[in-house]
Backbone as a printed PyTorch tensor [residue, N CA C, xyz], in Angstrom:
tensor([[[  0.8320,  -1.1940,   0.0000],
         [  0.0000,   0.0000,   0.0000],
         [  0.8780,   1.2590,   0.0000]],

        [[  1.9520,   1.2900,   0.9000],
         [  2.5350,   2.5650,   0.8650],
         [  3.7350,   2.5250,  -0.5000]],

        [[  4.2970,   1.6180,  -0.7210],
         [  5.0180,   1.7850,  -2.2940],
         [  3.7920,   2.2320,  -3.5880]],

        [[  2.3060,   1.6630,  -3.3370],
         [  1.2130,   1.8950,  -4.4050],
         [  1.0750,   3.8000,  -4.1780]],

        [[  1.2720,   3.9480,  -2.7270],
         [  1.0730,   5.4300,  -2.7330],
         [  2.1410,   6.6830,  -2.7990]],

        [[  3.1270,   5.9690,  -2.6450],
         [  4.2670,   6.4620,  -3.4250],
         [  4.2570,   6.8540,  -4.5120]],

        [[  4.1530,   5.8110,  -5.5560],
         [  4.2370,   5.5260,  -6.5760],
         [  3.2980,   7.0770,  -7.5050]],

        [[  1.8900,   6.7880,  -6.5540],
         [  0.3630,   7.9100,  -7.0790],
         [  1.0330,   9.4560,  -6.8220]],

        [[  1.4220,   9.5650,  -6.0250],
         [  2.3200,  11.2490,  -5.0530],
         [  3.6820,  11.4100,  -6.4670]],

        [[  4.1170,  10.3670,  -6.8750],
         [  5.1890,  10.7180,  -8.1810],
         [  6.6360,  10.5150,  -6.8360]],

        [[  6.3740,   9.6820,  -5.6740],
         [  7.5260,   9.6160,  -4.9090],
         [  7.9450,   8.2670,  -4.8430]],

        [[  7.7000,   7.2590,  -5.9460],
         [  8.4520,   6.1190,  -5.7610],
         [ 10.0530,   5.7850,  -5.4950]],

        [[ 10.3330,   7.0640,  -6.5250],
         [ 11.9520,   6.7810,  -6.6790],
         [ 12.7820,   7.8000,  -5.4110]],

        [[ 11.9760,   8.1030,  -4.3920],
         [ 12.2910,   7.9840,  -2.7090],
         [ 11.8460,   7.4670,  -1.6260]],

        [[ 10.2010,   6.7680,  -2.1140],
         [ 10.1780,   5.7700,  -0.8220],
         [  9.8570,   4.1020,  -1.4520]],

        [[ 10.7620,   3.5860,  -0.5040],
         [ 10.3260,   2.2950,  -0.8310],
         [ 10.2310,   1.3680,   0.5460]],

        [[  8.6030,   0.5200,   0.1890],
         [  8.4880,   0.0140,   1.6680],
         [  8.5060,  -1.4030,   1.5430]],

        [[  9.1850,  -2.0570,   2.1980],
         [  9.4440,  -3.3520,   2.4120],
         [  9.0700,  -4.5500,   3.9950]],

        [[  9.1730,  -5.1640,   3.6440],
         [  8.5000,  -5.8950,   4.9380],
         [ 10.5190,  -6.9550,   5.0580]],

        [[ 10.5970,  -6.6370,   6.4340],
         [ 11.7330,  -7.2010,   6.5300],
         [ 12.5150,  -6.9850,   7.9330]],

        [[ 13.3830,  -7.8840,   8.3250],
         [ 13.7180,  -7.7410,   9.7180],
         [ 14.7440,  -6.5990,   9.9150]],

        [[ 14.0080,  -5.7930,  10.5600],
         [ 14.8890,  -4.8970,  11.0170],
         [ 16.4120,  -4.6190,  11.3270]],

        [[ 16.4570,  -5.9200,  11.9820],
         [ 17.6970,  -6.4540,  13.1800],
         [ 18.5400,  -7.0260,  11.2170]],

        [[ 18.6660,  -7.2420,  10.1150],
         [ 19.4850,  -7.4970,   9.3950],
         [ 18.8280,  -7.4640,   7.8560]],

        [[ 19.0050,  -6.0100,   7.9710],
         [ 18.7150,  -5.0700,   6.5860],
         [ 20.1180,  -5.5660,   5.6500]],

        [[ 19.4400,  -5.4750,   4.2390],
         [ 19.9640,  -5.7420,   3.3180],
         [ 20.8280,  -4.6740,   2.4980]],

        [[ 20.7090,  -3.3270,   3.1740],
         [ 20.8550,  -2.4090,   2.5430],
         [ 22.3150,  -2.0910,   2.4380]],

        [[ 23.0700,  -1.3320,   1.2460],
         [ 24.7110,  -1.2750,   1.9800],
         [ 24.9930,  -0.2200,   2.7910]],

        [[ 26.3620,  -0.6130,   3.3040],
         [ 26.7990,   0.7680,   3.9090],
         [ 26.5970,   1.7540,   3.6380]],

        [[ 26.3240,   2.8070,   4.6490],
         [ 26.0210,   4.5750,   4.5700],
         [ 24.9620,   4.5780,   3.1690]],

        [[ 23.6250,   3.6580,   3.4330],
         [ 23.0980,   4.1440,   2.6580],
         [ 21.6740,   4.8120,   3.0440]],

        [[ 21.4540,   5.1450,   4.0280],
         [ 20.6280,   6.2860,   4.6980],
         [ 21.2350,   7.5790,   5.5440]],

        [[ 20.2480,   8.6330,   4.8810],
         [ 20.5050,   9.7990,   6.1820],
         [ 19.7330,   9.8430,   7.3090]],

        [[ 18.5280,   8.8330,   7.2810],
         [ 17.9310,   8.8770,   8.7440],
         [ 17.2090,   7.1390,   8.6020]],

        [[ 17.4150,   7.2520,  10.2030],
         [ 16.2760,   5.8210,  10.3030],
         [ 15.7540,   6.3200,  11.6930]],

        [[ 14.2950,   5.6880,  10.9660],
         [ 13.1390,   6.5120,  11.9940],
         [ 12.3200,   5.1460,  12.7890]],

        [[ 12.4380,   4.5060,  13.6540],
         [ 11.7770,   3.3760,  14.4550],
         [ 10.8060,   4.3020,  15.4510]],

        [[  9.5680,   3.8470,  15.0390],
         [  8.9320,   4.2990,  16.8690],
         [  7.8520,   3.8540,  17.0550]],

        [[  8.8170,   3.0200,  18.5130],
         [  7.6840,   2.0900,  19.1270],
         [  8.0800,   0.6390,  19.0250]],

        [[  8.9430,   0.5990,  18.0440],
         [  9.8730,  -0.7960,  17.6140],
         [ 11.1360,  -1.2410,  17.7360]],

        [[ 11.7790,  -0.3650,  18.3710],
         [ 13.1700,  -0.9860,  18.4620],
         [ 13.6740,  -1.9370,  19.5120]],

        [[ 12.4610,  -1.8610,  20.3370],
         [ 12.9010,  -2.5800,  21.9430],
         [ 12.6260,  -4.1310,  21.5490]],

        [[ 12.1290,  -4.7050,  19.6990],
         [ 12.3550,  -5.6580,  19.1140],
         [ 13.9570,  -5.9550,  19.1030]],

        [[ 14.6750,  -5.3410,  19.3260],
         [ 16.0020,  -5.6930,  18.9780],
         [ 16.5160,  -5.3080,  20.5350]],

        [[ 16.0840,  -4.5990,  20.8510],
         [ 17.2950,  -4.2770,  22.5000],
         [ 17.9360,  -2.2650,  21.7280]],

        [[ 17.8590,  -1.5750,  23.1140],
         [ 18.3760,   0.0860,  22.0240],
         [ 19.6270,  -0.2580,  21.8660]],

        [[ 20.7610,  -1.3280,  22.2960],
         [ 22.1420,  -1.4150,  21.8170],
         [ 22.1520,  -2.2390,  20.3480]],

        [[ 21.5170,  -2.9200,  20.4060],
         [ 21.6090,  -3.5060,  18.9860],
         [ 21.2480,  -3.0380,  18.0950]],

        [[ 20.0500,  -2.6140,  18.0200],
         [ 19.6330,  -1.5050,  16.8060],
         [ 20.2260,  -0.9290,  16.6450]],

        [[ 20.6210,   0.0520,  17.7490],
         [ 21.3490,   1.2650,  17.5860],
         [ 22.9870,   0.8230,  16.8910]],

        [[ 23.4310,  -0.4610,  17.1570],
         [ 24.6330,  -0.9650,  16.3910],
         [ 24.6970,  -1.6310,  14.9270]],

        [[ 23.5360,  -2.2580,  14.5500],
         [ 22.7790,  -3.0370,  13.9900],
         [ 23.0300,  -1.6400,  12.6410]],

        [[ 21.9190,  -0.7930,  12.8760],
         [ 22.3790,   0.3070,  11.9170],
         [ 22.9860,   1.1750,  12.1350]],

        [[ 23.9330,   1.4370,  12.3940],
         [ 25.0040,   2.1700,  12.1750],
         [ 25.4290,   2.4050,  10.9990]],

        [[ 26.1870,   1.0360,  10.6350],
         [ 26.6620,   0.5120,   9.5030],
         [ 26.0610,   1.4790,   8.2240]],

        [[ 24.3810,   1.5850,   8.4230],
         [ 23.7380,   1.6740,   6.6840],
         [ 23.4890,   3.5750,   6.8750]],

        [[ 24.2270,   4.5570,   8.1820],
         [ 23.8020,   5.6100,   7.9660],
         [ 25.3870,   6.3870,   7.2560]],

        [[ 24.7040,   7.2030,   6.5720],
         [ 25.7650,   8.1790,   5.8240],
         [ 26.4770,   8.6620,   6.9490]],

        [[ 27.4520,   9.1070,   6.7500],
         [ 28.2820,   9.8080,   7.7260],
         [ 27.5840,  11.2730,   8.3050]],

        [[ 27.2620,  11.3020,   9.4730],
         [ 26.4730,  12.5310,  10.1960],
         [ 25.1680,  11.8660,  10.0950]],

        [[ 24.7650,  10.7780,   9.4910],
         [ 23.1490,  10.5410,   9.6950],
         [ 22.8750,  10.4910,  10.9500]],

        [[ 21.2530,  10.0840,  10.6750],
         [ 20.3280,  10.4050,  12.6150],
         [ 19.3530,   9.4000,  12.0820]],

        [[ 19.7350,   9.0610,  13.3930],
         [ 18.9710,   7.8860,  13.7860],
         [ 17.5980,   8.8990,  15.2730]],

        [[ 16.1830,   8.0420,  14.9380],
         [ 15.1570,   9.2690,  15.9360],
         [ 14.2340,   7.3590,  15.8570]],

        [[ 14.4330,   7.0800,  17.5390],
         [ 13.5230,   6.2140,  17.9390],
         [ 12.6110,   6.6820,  19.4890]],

        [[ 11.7350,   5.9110,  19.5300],
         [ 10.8020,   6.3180,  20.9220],
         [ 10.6740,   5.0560,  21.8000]],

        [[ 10.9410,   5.2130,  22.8530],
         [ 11.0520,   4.0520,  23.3310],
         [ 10.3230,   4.1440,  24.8900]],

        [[  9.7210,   3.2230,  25.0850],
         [  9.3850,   3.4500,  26.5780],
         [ 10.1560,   3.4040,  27.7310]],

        [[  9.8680,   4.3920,  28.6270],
         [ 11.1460,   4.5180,  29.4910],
         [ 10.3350,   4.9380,  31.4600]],

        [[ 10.8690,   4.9110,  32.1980],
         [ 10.7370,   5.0410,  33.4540],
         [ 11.1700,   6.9390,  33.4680]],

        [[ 10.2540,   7.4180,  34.2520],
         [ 10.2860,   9.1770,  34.0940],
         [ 10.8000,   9.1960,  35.7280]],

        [[ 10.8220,   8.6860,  36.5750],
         [ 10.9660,   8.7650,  37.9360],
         [ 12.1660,   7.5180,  38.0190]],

        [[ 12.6070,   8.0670,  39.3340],
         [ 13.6020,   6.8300,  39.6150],
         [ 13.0070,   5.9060,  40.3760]],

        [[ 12.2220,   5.8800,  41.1420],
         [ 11.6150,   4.8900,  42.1620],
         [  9.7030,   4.5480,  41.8290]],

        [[  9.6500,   4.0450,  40.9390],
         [  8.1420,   3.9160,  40.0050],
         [  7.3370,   3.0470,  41.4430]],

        [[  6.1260,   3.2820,  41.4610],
         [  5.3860,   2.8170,  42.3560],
         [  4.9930,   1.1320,  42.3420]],

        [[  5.5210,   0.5220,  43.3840],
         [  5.4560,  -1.1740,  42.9490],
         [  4.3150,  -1.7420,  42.2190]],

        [[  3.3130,  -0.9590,  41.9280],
         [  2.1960,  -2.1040,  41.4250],
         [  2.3980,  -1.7600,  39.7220]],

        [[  3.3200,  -0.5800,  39.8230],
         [  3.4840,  -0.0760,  38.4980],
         [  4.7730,  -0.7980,  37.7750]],

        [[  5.6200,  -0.8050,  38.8260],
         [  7.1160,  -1.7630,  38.4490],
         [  6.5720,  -3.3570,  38.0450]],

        [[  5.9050,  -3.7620,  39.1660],
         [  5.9900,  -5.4170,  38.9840],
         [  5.0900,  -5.5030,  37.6370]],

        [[  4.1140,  -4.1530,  37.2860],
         [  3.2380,  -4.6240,  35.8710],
         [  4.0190,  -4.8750,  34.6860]],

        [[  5.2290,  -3.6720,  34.8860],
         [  5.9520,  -3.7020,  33.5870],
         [  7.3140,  -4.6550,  33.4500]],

        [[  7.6210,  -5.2080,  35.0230],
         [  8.7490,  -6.0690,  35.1730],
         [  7.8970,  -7.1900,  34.6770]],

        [[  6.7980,  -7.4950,  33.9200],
         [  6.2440,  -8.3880,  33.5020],
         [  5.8860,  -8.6840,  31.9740]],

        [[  5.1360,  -6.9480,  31.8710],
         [  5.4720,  -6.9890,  30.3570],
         [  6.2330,  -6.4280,  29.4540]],

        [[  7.2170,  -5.8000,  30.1900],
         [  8.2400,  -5.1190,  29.5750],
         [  9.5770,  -4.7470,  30.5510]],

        [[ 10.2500,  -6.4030,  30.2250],
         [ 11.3810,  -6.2140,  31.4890],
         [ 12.5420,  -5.3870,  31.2030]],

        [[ 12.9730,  -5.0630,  29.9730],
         [ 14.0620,  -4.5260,  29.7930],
         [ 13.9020,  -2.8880,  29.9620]],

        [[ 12.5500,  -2.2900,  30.5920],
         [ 12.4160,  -1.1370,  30.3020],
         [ 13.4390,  -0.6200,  31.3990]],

        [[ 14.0240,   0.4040,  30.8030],
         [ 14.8660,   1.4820,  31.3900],
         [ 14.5420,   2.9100,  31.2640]],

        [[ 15.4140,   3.8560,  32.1220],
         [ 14.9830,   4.7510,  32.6220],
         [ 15.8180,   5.8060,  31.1510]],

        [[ 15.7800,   7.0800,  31.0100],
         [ 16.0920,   7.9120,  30.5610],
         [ 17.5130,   8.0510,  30.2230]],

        [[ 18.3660,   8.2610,  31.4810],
         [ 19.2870,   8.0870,  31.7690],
         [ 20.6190,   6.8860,  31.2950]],

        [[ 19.6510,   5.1880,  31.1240],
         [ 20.1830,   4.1570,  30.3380],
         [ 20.6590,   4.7090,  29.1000]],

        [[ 19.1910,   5.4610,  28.7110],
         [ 19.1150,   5.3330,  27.1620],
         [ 20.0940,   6.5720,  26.3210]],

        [[ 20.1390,   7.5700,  27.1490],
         [ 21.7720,   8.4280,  27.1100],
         [ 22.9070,   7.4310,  26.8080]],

        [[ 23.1940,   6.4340,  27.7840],
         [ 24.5500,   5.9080,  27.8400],
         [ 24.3880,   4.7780,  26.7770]],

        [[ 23.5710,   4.1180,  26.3600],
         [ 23.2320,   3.6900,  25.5940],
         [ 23.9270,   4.1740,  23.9900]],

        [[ 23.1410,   5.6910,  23.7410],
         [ 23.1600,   6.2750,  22.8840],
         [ 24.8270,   6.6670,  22.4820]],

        [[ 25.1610,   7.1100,  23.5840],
         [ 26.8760,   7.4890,  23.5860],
         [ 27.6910,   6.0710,  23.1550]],

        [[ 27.0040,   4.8010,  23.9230],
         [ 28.1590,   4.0570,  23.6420],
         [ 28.0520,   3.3020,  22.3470]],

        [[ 27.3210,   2.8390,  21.7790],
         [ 26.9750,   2.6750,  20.2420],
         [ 27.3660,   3.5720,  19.4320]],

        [[ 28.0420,   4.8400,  19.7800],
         [ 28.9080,   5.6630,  18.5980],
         [ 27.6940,   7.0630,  18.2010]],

        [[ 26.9870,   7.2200,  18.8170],
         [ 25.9400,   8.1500,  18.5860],
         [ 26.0460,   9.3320,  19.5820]],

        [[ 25.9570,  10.5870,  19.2030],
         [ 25.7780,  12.1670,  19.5170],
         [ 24.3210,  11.9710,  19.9230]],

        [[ 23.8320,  12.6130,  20.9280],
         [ 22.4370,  13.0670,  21.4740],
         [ 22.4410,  14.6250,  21.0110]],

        [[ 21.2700,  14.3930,  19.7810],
         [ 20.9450,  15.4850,  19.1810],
         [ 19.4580,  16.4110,  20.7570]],

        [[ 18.6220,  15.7800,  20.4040],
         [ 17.8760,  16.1510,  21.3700],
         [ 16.9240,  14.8140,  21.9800]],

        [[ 15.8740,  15.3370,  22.9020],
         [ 14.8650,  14.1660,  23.4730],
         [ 13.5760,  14.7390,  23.8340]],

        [[ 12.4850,  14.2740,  23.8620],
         [ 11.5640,  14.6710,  24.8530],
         [ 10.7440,  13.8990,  24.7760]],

        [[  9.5410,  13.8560,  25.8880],
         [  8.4680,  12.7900,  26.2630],
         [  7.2080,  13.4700,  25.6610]],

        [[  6.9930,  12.1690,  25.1740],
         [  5.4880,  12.3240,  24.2150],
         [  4.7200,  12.5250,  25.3330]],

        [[  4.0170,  13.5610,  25.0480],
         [  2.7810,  14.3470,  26.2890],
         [  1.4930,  12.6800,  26.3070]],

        [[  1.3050,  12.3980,  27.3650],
         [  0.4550,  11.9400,  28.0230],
         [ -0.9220,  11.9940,  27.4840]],

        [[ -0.9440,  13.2000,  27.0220],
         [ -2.4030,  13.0460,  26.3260],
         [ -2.4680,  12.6580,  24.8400]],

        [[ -1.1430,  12.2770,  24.0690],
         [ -1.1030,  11.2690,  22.9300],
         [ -1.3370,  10.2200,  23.5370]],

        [[ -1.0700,   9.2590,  24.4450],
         [ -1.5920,   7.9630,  25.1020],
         [ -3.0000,   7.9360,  24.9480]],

        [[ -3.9710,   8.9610,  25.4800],
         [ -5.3760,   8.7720,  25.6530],
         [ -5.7080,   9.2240,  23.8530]],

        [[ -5.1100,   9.7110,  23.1420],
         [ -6.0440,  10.7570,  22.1360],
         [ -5.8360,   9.9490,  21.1380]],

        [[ -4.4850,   8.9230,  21.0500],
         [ -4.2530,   8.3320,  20.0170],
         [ -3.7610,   6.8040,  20.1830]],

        [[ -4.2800,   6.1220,  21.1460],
         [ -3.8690,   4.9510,  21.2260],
         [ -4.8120,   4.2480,  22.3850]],

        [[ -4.4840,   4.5280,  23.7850],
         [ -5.8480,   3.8490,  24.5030],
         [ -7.3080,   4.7090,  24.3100]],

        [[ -7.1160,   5.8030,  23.7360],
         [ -8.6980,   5.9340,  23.8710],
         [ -9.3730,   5.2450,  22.5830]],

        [[ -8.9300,   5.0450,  20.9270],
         [ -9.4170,   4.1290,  20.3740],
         [ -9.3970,   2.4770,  20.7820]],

        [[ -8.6030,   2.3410,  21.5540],
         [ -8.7560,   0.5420,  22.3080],
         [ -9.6090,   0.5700,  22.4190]],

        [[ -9.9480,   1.6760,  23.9350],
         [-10.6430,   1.4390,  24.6790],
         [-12.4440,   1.2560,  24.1850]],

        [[-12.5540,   2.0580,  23.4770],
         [-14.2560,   1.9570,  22.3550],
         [-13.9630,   1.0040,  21.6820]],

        [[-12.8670,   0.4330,  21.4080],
         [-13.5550,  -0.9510,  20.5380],
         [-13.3100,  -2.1200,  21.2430]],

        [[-13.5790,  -2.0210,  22.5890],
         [-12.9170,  -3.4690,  23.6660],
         [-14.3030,  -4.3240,  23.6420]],

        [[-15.4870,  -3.5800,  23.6160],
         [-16.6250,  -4.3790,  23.5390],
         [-16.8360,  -4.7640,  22.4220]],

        [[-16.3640,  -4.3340,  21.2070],
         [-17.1240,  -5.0010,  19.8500],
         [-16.2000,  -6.1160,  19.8430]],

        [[-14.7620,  -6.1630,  19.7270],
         [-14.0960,  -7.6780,  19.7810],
         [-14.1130,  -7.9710,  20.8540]],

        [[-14.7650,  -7.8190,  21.9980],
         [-15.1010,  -9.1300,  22.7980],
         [-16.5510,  -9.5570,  22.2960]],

        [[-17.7510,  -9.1140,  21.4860],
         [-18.2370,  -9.6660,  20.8910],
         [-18.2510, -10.4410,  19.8670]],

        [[-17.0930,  -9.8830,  18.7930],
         [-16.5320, -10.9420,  17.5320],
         [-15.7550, -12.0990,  18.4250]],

        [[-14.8860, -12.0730,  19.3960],
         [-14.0950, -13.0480,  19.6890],
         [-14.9730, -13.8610,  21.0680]],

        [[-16.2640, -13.4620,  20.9820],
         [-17.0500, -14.3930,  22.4150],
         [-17.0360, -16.0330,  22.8880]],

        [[-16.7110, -15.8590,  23.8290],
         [-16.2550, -17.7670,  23.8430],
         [-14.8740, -17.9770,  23.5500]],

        [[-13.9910, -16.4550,  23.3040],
         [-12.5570, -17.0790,  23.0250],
         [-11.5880, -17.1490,  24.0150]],

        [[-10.9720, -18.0010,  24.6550],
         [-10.0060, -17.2530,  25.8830],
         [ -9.4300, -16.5910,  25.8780]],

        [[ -8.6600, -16.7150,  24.9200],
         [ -7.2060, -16.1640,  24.4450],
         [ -7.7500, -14.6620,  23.7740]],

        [[ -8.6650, -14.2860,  23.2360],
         [ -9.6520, -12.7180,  23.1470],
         [ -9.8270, -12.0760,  24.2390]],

        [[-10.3190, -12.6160,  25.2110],
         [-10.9060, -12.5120,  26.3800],
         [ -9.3240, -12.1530,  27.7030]],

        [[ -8.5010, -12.8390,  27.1010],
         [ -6.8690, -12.5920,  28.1380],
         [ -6.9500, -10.8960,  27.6150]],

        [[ -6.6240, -10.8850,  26.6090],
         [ -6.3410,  -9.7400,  25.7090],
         [ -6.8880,  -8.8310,  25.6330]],

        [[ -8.3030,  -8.8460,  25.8330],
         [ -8.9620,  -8.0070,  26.2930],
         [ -8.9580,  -7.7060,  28.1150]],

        [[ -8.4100,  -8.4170,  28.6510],
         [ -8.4080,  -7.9140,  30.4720],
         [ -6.9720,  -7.3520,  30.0130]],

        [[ -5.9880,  -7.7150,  29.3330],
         [ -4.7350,  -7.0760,  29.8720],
         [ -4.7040,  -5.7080,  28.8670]],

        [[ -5.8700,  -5.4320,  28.1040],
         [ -5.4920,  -3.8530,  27.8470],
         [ -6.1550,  -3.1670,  28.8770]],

        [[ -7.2110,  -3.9090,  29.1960],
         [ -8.6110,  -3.2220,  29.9620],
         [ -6.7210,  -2.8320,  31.8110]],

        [[ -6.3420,  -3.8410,  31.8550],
         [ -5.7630,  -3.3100,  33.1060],
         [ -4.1460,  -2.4770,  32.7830]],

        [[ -3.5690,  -2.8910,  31.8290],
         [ -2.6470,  -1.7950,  31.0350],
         [ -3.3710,  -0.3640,  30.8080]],

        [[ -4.4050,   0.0820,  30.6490],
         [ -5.2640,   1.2480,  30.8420],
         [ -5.6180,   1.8050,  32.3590]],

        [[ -5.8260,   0.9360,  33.0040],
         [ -5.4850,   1.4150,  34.3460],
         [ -4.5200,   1.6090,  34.7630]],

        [[ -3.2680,   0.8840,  34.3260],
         [ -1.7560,   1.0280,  35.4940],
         [ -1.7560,   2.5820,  34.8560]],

        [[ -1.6230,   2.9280,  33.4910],
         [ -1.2720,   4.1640,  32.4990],
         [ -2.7360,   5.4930,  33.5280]],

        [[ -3.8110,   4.7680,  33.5130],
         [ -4.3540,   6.3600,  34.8960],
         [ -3.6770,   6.5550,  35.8230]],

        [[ -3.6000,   5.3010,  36.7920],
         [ -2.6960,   5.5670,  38.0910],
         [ -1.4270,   6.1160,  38.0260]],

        [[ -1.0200,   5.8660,  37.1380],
         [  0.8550,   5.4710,  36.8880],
         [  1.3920,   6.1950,  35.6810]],

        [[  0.7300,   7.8760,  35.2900],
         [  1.2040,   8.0660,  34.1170],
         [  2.1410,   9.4770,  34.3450]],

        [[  2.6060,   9.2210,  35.2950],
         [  4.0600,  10.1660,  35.4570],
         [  5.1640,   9.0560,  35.8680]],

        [[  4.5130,   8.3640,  36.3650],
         [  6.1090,   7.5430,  36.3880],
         [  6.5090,   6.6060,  34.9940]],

        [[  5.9540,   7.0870,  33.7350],
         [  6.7150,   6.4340,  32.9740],
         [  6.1550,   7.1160,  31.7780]],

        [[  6.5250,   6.6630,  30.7990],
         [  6.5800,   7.3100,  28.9850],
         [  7.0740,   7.0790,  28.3210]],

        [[  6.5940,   7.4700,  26.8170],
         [  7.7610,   7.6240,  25.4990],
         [  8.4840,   8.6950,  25.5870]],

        [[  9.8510,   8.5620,  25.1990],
         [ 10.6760,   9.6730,  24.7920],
         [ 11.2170,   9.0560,  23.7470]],

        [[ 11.6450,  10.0540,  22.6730],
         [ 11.5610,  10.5120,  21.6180],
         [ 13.1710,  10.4800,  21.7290]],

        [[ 14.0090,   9.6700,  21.0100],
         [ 15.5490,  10.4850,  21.0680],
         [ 15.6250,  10.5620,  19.5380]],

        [[ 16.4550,  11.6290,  19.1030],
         [ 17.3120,  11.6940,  18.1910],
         [ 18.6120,  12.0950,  18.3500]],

        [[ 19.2440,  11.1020,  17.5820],
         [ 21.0600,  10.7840,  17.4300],
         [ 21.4350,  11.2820,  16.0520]],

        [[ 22.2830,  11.6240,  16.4530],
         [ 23.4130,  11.8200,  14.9310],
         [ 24.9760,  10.8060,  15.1720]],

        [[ 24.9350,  10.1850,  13.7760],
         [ 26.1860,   8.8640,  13.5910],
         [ 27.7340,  10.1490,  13.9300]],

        [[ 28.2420,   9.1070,  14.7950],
         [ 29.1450,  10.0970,  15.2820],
         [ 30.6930,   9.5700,  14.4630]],

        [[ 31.7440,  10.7930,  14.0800],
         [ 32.4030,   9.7170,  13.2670],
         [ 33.4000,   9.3560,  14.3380]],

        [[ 34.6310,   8.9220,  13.7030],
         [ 35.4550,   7.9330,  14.4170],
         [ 36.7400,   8.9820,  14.6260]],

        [[ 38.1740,   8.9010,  15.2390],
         [ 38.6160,   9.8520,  15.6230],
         [ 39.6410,  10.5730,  14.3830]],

        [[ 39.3320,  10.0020,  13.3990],
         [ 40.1130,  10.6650,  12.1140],
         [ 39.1180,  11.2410,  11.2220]],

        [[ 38.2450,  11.4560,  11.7440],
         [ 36.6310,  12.1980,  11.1500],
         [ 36.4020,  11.4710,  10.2100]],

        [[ 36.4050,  10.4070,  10.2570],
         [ 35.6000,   9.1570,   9.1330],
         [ 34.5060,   8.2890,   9.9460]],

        [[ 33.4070,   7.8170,   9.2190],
         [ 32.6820,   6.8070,   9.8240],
         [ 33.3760,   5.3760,   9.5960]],

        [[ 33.7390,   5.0170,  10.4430],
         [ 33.8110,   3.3610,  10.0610],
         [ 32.7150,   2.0320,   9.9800]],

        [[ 32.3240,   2.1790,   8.7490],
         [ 30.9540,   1.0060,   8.9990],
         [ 31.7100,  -0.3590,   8.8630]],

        [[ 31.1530,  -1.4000,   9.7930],
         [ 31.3350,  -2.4750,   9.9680],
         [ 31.7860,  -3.3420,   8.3860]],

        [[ 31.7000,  -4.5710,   8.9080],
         [ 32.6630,  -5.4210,   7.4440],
         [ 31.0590,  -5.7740,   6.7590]],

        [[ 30.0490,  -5.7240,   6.9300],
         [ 29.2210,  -6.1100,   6.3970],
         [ 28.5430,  -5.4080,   5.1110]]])
């Protein structure tokens, strides 16, 4: 769909969309000025991605992912043990700095997606359609799991929505100490 709408806009011969694993792109060296993940990179871990492509950005490219992160240092236990459950690797702000530095990346800037994108653009459409697929999926368990764990992922996010968030980083590929990028042998 999005190469068909490319194609209609007269922008084929700059976007092209592919279905493919992230974690081992086909593409060659330094052959992007940006890669944009959000919401997806914690598929790979932020050190691997963030190493993973390196390799395919032009020299000075930027890399801009969002990742969920801990906004407080001491998150309230019913809020920790929810996400030490469904999201153990989450880290705090602070990780994702050192993170960023040690994978070879400059911290261009950061900030946290306001709280009211959560309700305006993501649980508040769940939340109106939790009754129609528990009517298409009635009698299903596995519908029915899925439907309690957004229904209570919507609650930890009322109680619990300062102690955690998306932030937004963008990096720039940092070069190496003879002002060259060195991309990997691949």
């Amino acid at each position: 769909e999005l190469n068909a709408k490319a194609a209609e806009s007269l922008l084929a011969d700059r976007i092209q969309g592919r279905v493919a694993d992230m974690g081992s792109l086909d593409f060659p060296n330094e052959h992007f000025d940006l890669i944009w993940s959000e919401g997806a990179i914690y598929f790979l871990g932020v050190e691997a991605g963030l190493s993973v492509w390196r390799r395919l950005l032009k020299p000075g490219g930027h890399v801009a992912f969002t990742e969920l992160c801990w906004l407080i240092s001491e998150p309230p236990e019913e809020c920790a043990q929810f996400f030490a459950a469904e999201y153990p690797a989450m880290r705090d702000v602070a990780a994702h700095r050192a993170a960023i530095d040690q994978t070879g990346y400059d911290l261009v800037d950061e900030f946290t997606i306001p709280a009211s994108s959560w309700w305006q653009d993501y649980y508040g459409p769940l939340e109106s359609n939790l009754e129609a697929f528990r009517e298409r999926h009635a009698g299903d368990p596995v519908a029915e799991s899925v439907a309690e764990q957004s229904e209570r992922e919507m609650e930890i996010h009322r109680r619990y929505e300062k102690a955690y968030g998306y932030v937004f980083f963008v990096m720039r590929k940092r070069a190496d100490r003879a002002g060259q990028d060195q991309p990997d042998s691949r």
